[in-house]
C-alpha positions in Angstrom: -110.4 -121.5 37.2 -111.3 -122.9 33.3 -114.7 -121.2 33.8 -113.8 -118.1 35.2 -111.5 -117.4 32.0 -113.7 -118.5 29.6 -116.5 -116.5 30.7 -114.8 -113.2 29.7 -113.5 -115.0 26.0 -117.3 -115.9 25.5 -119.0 -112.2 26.6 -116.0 -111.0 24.3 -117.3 -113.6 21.7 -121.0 -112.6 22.3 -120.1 -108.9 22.1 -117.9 -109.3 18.7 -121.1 -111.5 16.7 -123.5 -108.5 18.2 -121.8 -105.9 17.0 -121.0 -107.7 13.4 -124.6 -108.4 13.3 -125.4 -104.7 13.9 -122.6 -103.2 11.4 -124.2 -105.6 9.1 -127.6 -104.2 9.8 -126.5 -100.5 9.4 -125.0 -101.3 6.2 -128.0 -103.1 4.4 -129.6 -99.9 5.1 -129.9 -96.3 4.3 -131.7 -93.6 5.6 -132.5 -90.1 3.6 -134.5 -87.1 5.2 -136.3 -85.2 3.6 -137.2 -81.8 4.4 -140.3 -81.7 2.1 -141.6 -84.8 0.1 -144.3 -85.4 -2.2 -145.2 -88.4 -2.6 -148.3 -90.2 -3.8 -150.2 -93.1 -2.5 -148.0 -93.9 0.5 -149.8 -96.7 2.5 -150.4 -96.2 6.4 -150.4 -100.0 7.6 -151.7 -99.0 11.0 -154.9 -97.7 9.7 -154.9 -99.5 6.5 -155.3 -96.4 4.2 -153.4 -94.4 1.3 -152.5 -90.8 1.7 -151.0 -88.6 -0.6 -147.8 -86.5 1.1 -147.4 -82.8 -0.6 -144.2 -80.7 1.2 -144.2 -82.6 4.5 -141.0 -83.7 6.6 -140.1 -87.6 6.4 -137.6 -89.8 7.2 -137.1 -92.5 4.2 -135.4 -96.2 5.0 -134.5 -97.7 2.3 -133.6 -101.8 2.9 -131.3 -103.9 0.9 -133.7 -106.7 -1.1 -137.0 -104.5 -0.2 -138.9 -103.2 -3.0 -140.7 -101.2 0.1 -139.8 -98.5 1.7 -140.1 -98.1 4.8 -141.1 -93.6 5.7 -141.5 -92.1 8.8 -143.9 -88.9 8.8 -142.8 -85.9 10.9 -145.2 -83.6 10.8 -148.0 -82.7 10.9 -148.8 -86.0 12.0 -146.4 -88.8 13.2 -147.0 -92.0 11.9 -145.5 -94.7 9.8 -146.1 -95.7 5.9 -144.8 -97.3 3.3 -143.7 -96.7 -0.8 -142.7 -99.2 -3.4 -139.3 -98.1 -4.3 -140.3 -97.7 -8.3 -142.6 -94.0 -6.9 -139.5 -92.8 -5.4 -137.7 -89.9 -7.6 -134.2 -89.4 -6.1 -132.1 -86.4 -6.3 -128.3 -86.3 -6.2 -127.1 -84.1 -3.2 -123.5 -83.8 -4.3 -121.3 -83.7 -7.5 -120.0 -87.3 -7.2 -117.2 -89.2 -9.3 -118.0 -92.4 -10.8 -115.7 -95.4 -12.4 -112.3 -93.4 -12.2 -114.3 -89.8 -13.5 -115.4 -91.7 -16.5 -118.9 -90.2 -15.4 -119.9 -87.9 -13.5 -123.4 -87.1 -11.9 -124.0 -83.7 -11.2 -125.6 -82.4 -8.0 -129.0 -82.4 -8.2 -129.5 -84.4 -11.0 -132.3 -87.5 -10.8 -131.1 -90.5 -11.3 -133.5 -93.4 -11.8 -133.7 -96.3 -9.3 -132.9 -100.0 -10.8 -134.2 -102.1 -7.3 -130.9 -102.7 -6.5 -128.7 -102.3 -3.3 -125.0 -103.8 -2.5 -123.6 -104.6 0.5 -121.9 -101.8 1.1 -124.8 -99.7 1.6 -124.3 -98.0 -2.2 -127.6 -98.0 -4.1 -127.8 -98.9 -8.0 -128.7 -96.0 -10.2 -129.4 -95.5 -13.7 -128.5 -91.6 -14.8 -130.8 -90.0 -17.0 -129.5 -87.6 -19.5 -129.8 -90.4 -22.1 -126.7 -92.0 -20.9 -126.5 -96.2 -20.4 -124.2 -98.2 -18.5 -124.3 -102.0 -18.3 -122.6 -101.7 -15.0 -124.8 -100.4 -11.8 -124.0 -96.6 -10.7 -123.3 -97.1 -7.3 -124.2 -94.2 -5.4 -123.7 -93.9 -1.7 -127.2 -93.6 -0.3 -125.9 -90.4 2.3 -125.5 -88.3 -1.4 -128.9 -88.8 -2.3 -131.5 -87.4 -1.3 -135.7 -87.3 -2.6 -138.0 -85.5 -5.4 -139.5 -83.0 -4.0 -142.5 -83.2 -6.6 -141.4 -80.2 -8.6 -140.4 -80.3 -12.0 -137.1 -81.7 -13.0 -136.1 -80.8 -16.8 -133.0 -82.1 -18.0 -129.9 -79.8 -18.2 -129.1 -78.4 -21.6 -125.6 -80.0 -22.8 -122.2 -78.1 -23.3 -122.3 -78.5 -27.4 -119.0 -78.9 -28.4 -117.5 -77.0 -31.3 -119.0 -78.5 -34.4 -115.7 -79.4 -35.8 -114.8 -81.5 -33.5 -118.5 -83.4 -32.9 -118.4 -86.9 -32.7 -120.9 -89.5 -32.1 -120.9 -93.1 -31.5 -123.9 -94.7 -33.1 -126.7 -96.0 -31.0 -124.5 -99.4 -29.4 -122.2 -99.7 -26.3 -118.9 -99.2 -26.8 -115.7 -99.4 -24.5 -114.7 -96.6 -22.5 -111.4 -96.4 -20.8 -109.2 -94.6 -17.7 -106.0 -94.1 -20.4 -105.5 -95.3 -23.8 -105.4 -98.8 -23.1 -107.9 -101.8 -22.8 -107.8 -102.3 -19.4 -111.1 -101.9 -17.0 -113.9 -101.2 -20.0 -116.7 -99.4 -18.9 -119.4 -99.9 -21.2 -121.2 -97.0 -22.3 -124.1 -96.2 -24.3 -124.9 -92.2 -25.3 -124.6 -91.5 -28.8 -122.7 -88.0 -28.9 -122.1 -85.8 -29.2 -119.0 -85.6 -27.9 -115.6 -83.1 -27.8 -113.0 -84.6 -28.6 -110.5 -83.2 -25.7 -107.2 -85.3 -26.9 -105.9 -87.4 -29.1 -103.2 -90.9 -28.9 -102.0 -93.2 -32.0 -105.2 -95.1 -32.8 -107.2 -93.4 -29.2 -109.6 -90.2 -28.4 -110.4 -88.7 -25.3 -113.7 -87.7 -25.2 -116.2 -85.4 -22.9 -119.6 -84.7 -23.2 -120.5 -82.6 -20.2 -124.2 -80.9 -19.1 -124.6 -77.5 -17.1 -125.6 -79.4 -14.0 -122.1 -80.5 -14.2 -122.9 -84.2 -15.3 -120.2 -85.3 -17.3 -118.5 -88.4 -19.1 -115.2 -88.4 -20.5 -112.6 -90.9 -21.1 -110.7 -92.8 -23.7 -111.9 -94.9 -26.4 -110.8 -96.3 -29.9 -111.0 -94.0 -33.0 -112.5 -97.0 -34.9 -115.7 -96.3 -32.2 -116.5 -93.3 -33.5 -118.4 -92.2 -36.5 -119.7 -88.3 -37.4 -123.3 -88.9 -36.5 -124.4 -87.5 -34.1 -127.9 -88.0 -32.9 -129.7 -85.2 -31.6 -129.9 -84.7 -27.5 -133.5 -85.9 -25.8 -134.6 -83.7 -22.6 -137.1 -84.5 -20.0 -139.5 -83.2 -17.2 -139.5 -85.7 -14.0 -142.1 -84.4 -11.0 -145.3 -82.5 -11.3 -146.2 -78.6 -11.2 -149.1 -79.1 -8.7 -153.1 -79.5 -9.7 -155.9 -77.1 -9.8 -158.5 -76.6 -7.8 -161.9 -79.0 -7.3 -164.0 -76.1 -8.2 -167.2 -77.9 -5.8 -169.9 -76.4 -5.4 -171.3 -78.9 -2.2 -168.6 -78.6 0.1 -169.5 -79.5 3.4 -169.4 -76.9 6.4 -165.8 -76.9 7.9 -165.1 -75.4 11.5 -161.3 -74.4 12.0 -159.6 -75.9 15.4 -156.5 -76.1 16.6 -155.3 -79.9 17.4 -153.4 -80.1 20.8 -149.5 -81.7 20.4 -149.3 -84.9 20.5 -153.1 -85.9 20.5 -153.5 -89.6 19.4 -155.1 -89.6 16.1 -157.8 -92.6 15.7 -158.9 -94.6 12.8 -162.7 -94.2 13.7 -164.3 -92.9 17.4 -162.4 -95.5 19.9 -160.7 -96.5 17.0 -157.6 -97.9 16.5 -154.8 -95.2 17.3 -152.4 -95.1 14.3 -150.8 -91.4 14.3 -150.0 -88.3 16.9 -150.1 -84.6 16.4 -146.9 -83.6 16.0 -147.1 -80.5 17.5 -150.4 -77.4 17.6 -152.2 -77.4 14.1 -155.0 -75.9 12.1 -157.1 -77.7 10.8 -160.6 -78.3 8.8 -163.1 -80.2 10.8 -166.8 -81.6 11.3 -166.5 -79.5 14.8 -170.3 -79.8 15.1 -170.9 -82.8 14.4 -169.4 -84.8 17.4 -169.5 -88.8 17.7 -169.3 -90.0 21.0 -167.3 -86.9 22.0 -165.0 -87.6 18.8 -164.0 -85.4 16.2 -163.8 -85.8 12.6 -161.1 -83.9 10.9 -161.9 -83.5 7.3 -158.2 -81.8 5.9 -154.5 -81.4 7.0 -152.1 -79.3 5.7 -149.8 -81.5 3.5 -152.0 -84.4 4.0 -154.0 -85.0 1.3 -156.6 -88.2 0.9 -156.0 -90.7 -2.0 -158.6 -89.4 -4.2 -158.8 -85.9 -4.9 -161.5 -83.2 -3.4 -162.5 -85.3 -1.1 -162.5 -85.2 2.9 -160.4 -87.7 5.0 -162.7 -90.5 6.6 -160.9 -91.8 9.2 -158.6 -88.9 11.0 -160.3 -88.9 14.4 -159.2 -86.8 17.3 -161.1 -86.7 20.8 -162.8 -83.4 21.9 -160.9 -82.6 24.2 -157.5 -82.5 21.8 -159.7 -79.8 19.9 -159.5 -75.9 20.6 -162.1 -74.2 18.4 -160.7 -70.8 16.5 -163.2 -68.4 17.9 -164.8 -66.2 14.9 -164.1 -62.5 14.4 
């Protein structure tokens, strides 16, 4: 009778630990898609080679004490790769409120990745727009989202009337929720800054961008000075390149890959991606290897050295529809 009631109390045991051990799992990780990334040098472990991603879908997984992550192509391939975490440029997906509103990060702003992750599934950020905390910017990792390669300048700032222009010199200083020491935030940005209030011996402050980036809160008058160092912008992403301009390109044949074809490292190679669904592409059509076809470029696949042709994207022959000629 001992047994029979245990039983149940130990499944419910088992259960409980398996589900803890899968919360735990969900939480020391986070997972951003991407609609069109561009990212460079991703490594394909299956086939052991590099492949520069312009504007294709992806799924990123980003784990807690990995300086990898882990990205799962959509199209026009399937297959799995990996990025160290320091060529990942992250976007801001939402306006989001930081330290009681002491800072703000504007939607679509690019924060810049520190390597570390909590607990909690909140990744630690470091804004840009020249401001420093000593404290990590804990994000939640659903409000972020990835670069998509194009140019990121920084936002011009709101200048406050000159009047009332404060700076703070180039150290941290204290910022608070209300005019009281209690829960400092240090802050490093040297102004300038409007002066939105005053207390005996406090200022409220606010200096605020047009990407609706802000910080504003109190701090002592004996922190401020009438300095005010002059605001540094900055581009993040790239524009695109040109073209090779070759003059010995080889013969390409267009063909039409079939869904889900296995893609092969070499002829009876090892498999390492799958068409994700019907594609044009460029191809050594005539020049078949054991009834194997080399495929030479991909839309949004590019190899890891530019102008040249992929070397080891095979598909079998009969996966290929050639594009008749007009």
């Amino acid at each position: 009778m001992d047994r029979e009631r245990a039983l149940p109390r130990l499944l419910a045991a088992l259960l409980s630990t398996a589900c803890a051990l899968a919360a735990q799992v969900a939480i020391a990780q986070c997972r951003i898609e991407v609609e069109k990334a561009r990212l460079p040098g991703v490594m394909v472990p299956a086939a052991g080679i590099s492949l520069d991603l312009d504007g294709v879908p992806l799924t990123t997984e980003l784990q807690m004490g990995n300086a990898t992550a882990s990205l799962a192509v959509k199209a026009p391939l399937q297959f799995a790769a990996t990025s160290p975490l320091d060529k990942l440029h992250f976007r801001v997906r939402e306006r989001v409120d930081l330290y009681g509103g002491r800072l703000r990060v504007g939607k679509g702003a690019a924060p810049v990745w520190l390597g570390v992750q909590d607990d909690n599934g909140q990744f630690s950020l470091r804004s840009t727009l020249g401001i420093e905390v000593k404290q990590q910017l804990h994000i939640p990792c659903h409000l972020l989202g990835l670069s998509n390669g194009t140019p990121y300048r920084t936002p011009a700032a709101v200048w406050p009337p000159k009047n009332r222009a404060l700076g703070t010199g180039a150290g941290f200083f204290p910022l608070y929720v209300a005019p009281e020491e209690v829960d400092p935030l240090p802050i490093r940005y040297a102004g300038p800054f409007r002066v939105v209030r005053k207390h005996p011996g406090w200022v409220l402050l606010e200096a605020a961008w047009e990407d609706g980036t802000r910080v504003r809160g109190w701090t002592r008058e004996g922190n401020m000075t009438t300095q005010v160092a002059p605001v540094q912008g900055w581009v993040e992403g790239q524009s695109g390149s040109g073209g090779c301009g070759r003059s010995d390109a080889p013969l390409l044949d267009k063909v039409r890959l079939r869904a889900q074809a296995p893609i092969a490292f070499s002829p009876e190679g090892t498999v390492w991606a799958w068409v994700a669904g019907t594609v044009t592409v460029d191809a050594f059509a005539g020049q078949r290897s054991d009834d194997w076809v080399q495929v030479a470029a991909l839309p949004g696949l590019l190899p890891d050295k530019p102008c040249a042709e992929h070397k080891h994207i095979w598909v079998h022959a009969r996966d290929v529809v050639r594009i008749r000629r007009r």
